[in-house]
N, C-alpha and C positions, 0 to 999 in steps of 0.2 A: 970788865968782861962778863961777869956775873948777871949787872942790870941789862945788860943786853943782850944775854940768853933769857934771863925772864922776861924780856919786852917782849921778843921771841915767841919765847915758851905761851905766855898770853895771848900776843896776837894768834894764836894757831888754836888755844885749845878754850882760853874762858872764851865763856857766851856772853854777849854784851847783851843788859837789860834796856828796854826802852820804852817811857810811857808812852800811849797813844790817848789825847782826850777824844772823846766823841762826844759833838754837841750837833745840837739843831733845836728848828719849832718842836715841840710837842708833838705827838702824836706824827711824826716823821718816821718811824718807824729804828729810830734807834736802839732799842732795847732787845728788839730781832734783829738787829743787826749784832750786836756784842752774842746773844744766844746763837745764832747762827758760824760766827768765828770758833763759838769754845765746840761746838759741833762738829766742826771741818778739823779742826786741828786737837783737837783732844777727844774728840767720840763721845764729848757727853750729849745725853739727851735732853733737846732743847725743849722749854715751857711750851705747853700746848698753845696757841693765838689768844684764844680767851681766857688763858691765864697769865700775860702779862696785861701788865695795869702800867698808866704814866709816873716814870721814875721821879721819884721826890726826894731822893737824897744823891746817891751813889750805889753804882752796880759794877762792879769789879770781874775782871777775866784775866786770864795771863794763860800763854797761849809761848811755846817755841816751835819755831818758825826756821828753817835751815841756817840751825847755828847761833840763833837771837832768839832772845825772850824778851815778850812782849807784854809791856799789861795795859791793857785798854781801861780808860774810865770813862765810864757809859751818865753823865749830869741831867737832872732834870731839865726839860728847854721850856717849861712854862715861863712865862714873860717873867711872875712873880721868882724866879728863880736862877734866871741867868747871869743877875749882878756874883752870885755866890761860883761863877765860872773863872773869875779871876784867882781864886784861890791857886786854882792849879796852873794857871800859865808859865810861870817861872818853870816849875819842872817837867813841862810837856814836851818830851823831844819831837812828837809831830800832833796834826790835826785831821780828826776823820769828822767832815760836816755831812749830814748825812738832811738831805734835802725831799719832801713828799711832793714828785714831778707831776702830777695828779693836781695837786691841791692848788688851781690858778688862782683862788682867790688869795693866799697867803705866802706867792712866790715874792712877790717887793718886800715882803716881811722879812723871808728866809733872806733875800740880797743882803738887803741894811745889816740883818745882823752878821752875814759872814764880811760884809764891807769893813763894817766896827772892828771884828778876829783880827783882820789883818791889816787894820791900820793901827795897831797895840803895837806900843812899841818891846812888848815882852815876850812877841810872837814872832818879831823878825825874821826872816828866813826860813817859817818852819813849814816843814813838808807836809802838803795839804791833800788830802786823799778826799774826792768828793762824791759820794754816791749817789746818784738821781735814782731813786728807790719809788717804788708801785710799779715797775714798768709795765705791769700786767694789769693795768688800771686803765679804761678808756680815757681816753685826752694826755695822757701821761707825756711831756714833755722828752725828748730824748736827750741821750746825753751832750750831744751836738749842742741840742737848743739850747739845756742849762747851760752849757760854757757860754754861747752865746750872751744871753741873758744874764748870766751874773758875770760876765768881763772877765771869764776865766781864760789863761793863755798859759801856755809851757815853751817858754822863752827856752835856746840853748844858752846854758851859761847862765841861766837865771839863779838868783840867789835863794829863789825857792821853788824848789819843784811843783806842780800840780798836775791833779787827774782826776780827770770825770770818769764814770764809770756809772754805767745802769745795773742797776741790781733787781732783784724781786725778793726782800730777806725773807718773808716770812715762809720761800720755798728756796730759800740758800743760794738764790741765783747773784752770781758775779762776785760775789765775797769772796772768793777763793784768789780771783786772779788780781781784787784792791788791794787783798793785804798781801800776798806777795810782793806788789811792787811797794807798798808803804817799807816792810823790811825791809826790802833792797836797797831804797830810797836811804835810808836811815841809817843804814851801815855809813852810807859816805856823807851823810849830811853834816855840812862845817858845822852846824847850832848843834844836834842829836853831840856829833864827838866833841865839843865846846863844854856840855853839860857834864858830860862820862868824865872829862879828865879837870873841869873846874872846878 
């Protein structure tokens, strides 16, 4: 009776943690993307544009979120660096690829590599949050076209969720309503609660 008052008592009151990796090409704008989250949901003040530089190690955020805490890891996406993404696949409960819709000459690039993400077998089922970012950028692909273009689909019943979403990070646009649904997404994801209680 005990363990299932505190299964109870958990379910209702701890906050489930849950990493979120973020990767893409370089210069995607990932690092205003991670700045931009800890802005929205904790009020710090984000690096000025010309003071972020391309991430070469790890940049860390943790962010709660209605009821979940969240910690994002923001990896560098230089070519020279993305072998060192595996490290954290095993404990990634989801993925935020964050894509520069702008940038046509290095969209087959971004493909391939999120093709790679998800044909890992250590990524299986994990809920993918995709943001077509510069959208304030002439020629800027929309989010329509990125799904299009990289064969992205939200099957019901699929064993892994996806969503494109256009953003503009370096002015905070749409990041609010990705990562609400990435939490949402993650509460109920089979991989996300597989990891929590494996």
């Amino acid at each position: 009776m005990f363990s299932l008052f505190m299964g109870f008592y958990r379910y209702l009151f701890q906050k489930h943690q849950f990493q979120v990796l973020i990767v893409g090409l370089d210069y995607a704008g990932k690092t205003s993307v991670l700045e931009q989250i800890k802005t929205i949901f904790c009020g710090m003040e984000p690096l000025p544009p010309g003071k972020i530089t391309p991430t070469i190690g790890l940049n860390i955020g943790k962010v709660s979120i209605d009821g979940a805490n969240l910690v994002f890891w923001d990896v560098g996406g230089a070519r020279s660096l993305r072998s060192l993404w595996e490290r954290y696949y095993g404990e990634a409960h989801g993925l935020l690829f964050v894509i520069d819709a702008a940038d046509t000459a290095r969209l087959e690039e971004a493909r391939e590599v999120l093709r790679q993400l998800l044909n890992n077998a250590e990524l299986a089922g994990i809920p993918l949050l995709v943001f077509a970012n510069k959208q304030d950028a002439a020629g800027a692909l929309t989010p329509h076209e990125v799904q299009a273009r990289f064969g992205l689909h939200h099957a019901e019943g699929s064993s892994q969720p996806q969503h494109v979403l256009g953003t503009t990070a370096i002015r905070g646009e749409g990041i609010d309503e990705g990562v609400r649904w990435l939490a949402e997404t993650l509460r109920t994801s089979p991989r996300a609660l597989a990891l929590q209680t494996g």
